[in-house]
C-alpha positions as a LaTeX table, in Angstrom:
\begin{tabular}{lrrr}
\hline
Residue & $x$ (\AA) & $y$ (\AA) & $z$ (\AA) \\
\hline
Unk1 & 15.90 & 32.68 & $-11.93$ \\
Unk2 & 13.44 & 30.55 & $-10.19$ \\
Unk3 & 10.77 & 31.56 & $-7.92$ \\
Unk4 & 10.90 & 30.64 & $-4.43$ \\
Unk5 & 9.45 & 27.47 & $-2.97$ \\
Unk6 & 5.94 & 27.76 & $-1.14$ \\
Unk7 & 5.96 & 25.97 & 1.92 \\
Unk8 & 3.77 & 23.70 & 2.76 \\
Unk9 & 4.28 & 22.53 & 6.76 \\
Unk10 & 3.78 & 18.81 & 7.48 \\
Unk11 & 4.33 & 16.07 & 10.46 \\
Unk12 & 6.81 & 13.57 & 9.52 \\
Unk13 & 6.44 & 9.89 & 11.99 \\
Unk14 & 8.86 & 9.06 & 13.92 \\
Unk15 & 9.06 & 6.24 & 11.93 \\
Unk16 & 9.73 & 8.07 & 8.97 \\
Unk17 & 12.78 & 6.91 & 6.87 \\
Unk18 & 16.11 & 8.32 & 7.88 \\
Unk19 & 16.96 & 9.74 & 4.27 \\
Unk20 & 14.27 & 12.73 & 5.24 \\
Unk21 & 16.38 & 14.24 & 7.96 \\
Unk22 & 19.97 & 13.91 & 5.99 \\
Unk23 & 21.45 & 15.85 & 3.64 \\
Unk24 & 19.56 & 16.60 & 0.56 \\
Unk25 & 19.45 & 13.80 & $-1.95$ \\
Unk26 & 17.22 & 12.53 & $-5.18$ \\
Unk27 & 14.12 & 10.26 & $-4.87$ \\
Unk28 & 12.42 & 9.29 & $-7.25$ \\
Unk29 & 8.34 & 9.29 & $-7.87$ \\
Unk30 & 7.35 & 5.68 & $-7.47$ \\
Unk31 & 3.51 & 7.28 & $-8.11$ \\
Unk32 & 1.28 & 10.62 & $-7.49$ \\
Unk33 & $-2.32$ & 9.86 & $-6.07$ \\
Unk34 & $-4.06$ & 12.70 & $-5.64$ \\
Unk35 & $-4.10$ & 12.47 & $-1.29$ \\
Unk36 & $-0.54$ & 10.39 & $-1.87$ \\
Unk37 & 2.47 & 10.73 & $-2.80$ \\
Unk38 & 5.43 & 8.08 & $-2.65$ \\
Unk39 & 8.95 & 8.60 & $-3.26$ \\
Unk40 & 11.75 & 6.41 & $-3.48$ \\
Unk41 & 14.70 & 7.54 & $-1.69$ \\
Unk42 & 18.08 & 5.57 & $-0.82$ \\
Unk43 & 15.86 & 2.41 & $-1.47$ \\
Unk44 & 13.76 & 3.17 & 1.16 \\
Unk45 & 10.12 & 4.46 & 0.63 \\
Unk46 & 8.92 & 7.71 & 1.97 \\
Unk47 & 4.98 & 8.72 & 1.39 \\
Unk48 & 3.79 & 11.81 & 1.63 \\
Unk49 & 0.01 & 11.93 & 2.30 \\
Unk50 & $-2.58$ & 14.71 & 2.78 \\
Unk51 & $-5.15$ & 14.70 & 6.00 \\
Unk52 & $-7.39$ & 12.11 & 4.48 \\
Unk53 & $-5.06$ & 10.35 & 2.38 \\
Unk54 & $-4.20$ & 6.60 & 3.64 \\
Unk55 & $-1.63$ & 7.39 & 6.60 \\
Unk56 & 1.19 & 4.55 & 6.62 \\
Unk57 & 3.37 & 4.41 & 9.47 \\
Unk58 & 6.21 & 6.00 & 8.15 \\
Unk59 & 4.58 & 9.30 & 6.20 \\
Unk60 & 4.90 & 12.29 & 6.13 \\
Unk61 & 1.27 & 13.95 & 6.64 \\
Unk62 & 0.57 & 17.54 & 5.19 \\
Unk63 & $-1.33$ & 19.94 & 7.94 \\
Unk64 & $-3.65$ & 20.87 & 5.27 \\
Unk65 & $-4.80$ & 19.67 & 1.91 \\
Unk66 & $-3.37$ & 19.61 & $-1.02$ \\
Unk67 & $-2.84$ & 23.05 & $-3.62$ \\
Unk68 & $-5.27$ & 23.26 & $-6.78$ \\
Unk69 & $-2.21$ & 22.54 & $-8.65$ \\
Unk70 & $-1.57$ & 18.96 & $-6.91$ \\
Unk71 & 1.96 & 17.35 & $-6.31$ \\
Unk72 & 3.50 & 18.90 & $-9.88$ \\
Unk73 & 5.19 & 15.68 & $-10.34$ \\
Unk74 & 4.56 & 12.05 & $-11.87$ \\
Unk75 & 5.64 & 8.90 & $-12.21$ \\
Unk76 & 9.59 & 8.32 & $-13.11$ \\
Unk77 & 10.26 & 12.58 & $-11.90$ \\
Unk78 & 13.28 & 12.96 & $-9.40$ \\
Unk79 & 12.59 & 15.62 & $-6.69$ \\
Unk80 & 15.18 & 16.09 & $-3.91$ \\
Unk81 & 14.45 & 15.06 & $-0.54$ \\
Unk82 & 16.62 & 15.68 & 2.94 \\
Unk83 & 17.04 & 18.27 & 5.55 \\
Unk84 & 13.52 & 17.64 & 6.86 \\
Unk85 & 11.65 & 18.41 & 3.51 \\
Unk86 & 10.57 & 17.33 & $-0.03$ \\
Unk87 & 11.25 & 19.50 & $-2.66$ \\
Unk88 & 8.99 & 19.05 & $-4.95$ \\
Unk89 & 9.29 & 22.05 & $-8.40$ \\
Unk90 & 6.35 & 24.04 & $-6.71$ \\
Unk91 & 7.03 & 23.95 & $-2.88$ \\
Unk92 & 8.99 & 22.56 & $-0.49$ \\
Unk93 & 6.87 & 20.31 & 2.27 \\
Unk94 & 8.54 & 20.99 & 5.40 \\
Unk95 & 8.39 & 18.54 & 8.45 \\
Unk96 & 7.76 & 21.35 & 11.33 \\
Unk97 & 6.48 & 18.59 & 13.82 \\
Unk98 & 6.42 & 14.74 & 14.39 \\
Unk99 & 3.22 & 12.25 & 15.36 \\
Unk100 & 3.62 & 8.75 & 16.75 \\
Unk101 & 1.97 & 5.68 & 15.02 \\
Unk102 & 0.01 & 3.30 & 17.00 \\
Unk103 & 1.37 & $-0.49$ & 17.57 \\
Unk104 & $-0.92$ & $-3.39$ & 17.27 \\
Unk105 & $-1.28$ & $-4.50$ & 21.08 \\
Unk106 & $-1.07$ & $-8.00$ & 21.77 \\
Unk107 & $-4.42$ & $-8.85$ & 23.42 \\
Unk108 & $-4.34$ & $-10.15$ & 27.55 \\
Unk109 & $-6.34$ & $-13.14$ & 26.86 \\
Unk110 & $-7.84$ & $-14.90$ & 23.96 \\
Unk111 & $-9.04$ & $-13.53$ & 21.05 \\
Unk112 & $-12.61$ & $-14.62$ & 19.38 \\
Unk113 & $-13.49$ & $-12.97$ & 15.89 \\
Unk114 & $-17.19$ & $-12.36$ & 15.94 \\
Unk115 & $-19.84$ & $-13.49$ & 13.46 \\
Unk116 & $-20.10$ & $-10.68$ & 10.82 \\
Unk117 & $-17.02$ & $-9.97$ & 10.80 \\
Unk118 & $-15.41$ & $-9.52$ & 7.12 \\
Unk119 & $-13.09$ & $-11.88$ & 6.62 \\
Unk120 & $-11.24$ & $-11.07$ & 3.57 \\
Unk121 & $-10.91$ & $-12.88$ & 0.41 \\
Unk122 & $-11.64$ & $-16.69$ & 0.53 \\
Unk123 & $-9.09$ & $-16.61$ & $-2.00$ \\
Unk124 & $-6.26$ & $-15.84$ & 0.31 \\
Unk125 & $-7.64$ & $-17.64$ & 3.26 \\
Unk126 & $-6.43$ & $-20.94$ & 3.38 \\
Unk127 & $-3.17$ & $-19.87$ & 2.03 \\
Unk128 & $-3.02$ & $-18.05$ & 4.88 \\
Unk129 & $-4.23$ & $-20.76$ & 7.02 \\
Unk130 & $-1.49$ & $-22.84$ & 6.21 \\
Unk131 & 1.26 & $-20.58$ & 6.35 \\
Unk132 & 0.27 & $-19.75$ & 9.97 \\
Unk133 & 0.11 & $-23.30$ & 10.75 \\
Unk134 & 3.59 & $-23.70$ & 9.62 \\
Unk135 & 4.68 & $-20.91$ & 12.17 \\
Unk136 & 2.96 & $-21.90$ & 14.76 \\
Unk137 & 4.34 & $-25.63$ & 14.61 \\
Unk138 & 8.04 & $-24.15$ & 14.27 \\
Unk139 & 7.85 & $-25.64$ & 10.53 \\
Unk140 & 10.17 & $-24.09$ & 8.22 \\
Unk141 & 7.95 & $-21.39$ & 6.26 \\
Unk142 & 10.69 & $-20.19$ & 3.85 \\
Unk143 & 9.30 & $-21.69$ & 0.38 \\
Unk144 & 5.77 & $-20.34$ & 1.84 \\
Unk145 & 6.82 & $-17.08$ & 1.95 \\
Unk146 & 8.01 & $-17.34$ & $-1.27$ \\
Unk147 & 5.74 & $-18.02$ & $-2.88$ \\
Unk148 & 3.85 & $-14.87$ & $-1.12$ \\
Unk149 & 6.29 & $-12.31$ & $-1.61$ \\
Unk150 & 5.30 & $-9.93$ & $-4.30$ \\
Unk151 & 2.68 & $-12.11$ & $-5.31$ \\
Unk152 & 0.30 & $-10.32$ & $-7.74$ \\
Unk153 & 0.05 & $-6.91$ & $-9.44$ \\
Unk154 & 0.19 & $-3.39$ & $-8.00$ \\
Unk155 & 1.98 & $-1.42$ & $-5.43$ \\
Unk156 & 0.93 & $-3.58$ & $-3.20$ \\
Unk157 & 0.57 & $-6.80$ & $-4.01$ \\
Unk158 & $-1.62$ & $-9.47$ & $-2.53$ \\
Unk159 & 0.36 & $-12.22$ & $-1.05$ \\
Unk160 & 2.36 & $-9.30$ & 0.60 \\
Unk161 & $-0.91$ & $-7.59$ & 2.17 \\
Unk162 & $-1.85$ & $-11.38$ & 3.46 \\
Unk163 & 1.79 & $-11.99$ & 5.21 \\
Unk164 & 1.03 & $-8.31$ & 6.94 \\
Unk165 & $-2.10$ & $-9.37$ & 8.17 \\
Unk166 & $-0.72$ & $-12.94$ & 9.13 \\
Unk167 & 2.64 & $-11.36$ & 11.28 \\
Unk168 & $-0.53$ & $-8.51$ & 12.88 \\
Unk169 & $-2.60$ & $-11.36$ & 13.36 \\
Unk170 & $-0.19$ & $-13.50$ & 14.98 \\
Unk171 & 1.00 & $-10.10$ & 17.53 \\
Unk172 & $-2.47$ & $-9.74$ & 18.53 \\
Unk173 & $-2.80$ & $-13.39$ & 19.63 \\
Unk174 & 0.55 & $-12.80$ & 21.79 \\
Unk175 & 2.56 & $-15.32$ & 19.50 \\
Unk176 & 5.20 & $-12.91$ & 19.57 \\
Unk177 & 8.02 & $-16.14$ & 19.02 \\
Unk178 & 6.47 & $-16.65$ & 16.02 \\
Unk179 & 5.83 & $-13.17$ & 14.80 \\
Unk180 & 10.09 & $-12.70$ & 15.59 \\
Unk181 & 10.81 & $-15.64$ & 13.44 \\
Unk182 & 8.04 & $-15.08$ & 10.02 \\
Unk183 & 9.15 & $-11.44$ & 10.46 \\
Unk184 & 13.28 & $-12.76$ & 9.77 \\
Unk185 & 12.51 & $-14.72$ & 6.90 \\
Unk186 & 9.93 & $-11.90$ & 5.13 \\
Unk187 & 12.66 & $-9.29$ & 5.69 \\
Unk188 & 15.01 & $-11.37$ & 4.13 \\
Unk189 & 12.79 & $-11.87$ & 0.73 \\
Unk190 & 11.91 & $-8.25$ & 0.46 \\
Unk191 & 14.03 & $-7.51$ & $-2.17$ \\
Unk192 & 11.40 & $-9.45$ & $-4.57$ \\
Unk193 & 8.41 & $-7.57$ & $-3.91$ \\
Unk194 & 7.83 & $-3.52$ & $-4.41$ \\
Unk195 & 9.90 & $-0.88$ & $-2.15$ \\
Unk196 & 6.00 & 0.66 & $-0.85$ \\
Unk197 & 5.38 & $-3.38$ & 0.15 \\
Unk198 & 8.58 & $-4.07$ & 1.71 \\
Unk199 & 8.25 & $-0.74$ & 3.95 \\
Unk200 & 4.70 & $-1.96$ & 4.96 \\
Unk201 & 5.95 & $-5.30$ & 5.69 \\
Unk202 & 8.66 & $-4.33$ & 7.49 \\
Unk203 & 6.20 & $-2.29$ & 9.73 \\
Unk204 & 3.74 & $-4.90$ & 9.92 \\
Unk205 & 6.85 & $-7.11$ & 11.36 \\
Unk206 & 7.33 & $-4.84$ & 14.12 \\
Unk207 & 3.57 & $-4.34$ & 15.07 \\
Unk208 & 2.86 & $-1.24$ & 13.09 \\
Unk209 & $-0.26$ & $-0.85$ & 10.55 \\
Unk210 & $-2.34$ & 1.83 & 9.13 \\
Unk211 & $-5.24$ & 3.64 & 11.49 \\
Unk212 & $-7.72$ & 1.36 & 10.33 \\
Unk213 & $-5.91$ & $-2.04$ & 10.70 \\
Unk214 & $-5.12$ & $-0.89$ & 14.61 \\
Unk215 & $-8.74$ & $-0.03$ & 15.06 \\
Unk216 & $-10.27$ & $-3.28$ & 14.24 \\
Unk217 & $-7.13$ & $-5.07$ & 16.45 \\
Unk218 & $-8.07$ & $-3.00$ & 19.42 \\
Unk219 & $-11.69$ & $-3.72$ & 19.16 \\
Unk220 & $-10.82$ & $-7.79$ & 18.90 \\
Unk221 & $-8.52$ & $-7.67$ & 21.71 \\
Unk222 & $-11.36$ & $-6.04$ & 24.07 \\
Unk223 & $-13.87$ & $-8.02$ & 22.98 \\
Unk224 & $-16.31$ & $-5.70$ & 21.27 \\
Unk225 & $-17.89$ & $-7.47$ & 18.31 \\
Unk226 & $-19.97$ & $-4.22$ & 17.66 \\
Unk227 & $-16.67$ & $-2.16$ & 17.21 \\
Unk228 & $-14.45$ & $-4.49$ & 15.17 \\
Unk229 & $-17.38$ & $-5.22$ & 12.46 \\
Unk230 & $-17.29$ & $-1.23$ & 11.70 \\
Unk231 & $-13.85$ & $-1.15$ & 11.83 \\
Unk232 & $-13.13$ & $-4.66$ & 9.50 \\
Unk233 & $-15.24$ & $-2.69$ & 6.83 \\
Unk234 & $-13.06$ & 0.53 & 6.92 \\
Unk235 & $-10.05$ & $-1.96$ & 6.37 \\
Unk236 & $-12.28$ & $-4.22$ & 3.49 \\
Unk237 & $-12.40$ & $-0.33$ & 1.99 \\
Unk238 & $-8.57$ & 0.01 & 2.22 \\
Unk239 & $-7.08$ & 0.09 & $-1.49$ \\
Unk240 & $-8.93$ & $-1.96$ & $-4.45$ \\
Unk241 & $-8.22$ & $-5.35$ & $-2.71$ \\
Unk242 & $-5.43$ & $-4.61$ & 0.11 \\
Unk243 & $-7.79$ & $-4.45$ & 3.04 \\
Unk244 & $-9.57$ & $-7.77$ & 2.02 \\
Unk245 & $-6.17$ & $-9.25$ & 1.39 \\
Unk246 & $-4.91$ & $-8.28$ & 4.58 \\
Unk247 & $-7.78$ & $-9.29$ & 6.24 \\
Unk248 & $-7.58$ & $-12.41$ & 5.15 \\
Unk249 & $-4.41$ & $-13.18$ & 6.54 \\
Unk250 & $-5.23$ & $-11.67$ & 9.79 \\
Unk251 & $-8.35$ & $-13.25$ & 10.58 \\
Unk252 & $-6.69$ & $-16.87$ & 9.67 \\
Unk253 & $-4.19$ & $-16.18$ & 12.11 \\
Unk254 & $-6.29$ & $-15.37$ & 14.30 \\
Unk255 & $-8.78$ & $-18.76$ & 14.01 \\
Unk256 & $-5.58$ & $-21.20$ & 14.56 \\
Unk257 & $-3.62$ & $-18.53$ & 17.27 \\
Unk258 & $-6.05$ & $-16.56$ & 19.05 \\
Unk259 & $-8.09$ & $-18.97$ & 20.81 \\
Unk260 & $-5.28$ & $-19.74$ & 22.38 \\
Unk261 & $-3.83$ & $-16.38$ & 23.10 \\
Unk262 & $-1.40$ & $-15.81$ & 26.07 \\
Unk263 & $-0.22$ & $-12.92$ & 27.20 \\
Unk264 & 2.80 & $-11.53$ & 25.83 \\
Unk265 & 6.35 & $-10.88$ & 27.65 \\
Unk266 & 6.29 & $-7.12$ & 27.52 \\
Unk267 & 7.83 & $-5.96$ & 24.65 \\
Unk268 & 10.25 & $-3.07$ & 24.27 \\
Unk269 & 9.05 & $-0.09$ & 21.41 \\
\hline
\end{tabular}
């Protein structure tokens, strides 16, 4: 006979995916960091991160850190996942509260990007350039985002970090019309990238980042160059090349959009 579960209380978003408050059901372990944890569950994508890990949107945040003994899964495992919890062989992380993630604001005015700041990988930016010119001139970008769906190695993979920071880019500049129509034609590709991409683009398409990525946008949209250099380096930091790659794509959209800005029709959440 088995040993009861420890519990191990948590705050789940209210963005989190709806598998976690069903009935109990398998997920699989897509990968075990040690401050992350990410599950695949009714092919959605459900992280489960510890106070400092990388907070997504949609995770599921432990109130304290993580046990000596760490997740007690890997790779390719099946844990069960529903009624508000993970079950993972050692505990059970229970959701006993919920937190709100921050939206990317589109900005009141225009938006300048300030000498300093880090603009990503030169690699990525005139890819992203171009794709944002596409947009913006109600071009067709479908074979563009092609060929940046699932582009490169990893989890995350870097054409899919530089379409998040192009759709974030293009929200903070107000271009809203074309944030509605790149956002249909990524979520219709997603099934050729990985499931923890698709759930950050799918997020990104609706205005929604991590911490560090809303920082620097707030900063930007009020103008204070100071503020958005720190906070462009805590996204460079993000991952081994994600925050570079998404910077990228957000600063480009920025240097064709934001000088331009508008205000945005009000938006519904």
């Amino acid at each position: 006979m088995s040993l009861p579960a420890t519990a191990w209380p948590a705050a789940a978003s209210c963005r989190s995916p709806q598998a976690l408050s069903g009935s109990l059901r398998p997920a699989t372990v897509l990968a075990a960091f040690p401050a992350a944890l990410y599950l695949e569950v009714d092919a959605s994508l459900l992280s489960v991160v510890t106070p400092d890990g990388l907070r997504l949107p949609t995770s599921l945040v432990l109130g304290r850190g993580l046990a000596r003994t760490g997740w007690g899964v890997r790779s390719g495992d099946v844990v069960e996942v529903g009624s508000g919890r993970v079950r993972l062989p050692g505990a059970d992380i229970v959701a006993v509260r919920t937190w709100q993630p921050r939206r990317v604001v589109p900005a009141a005015g225009p938006v300048r990007v300030p000498r300093g700041l880090d603009r990503g990988s030169a690699a990525w930016r005139a890819v992203a350039a171009d794709l944002t010119g596409l947009v913006l001139d109600g071009r067709d970008p479908v074979s563009a985002v092609g060929a940046l769906v699932g582009a490169g190695p990893g989890l995350t993979p870097s054409g899919d970090d530089v379409l998040c920071g192009v759709l974030l880019g293009l929200r903070l500049a107000g271009r809203l019309d074309a944030v509605s129509s790149l956002g249909d034609v990524v979520r219709r590709q997603l099934g050729a990238t990985t499931s923890l991409s698709a759930a950050l683009l799918t997020e990104a398409a609706d205005g929604y980042a991590v911490p560090q990525v809303v920082r620097l946008t707030a900063a930007l949209a009020r103008g204070d160059d100071r503020g958005a250099v720190v906070a462009a380096g805590e996204v460079a930091a993000v991952g081994h090349s994600s925050g570079r790659d998404l910077l990228a794509g957000l600063v480009s959209a920025l240097e064709l959009a934001g000088a331009a800005a508008v205000p945005a029709l009000e938006e519904a959440s």
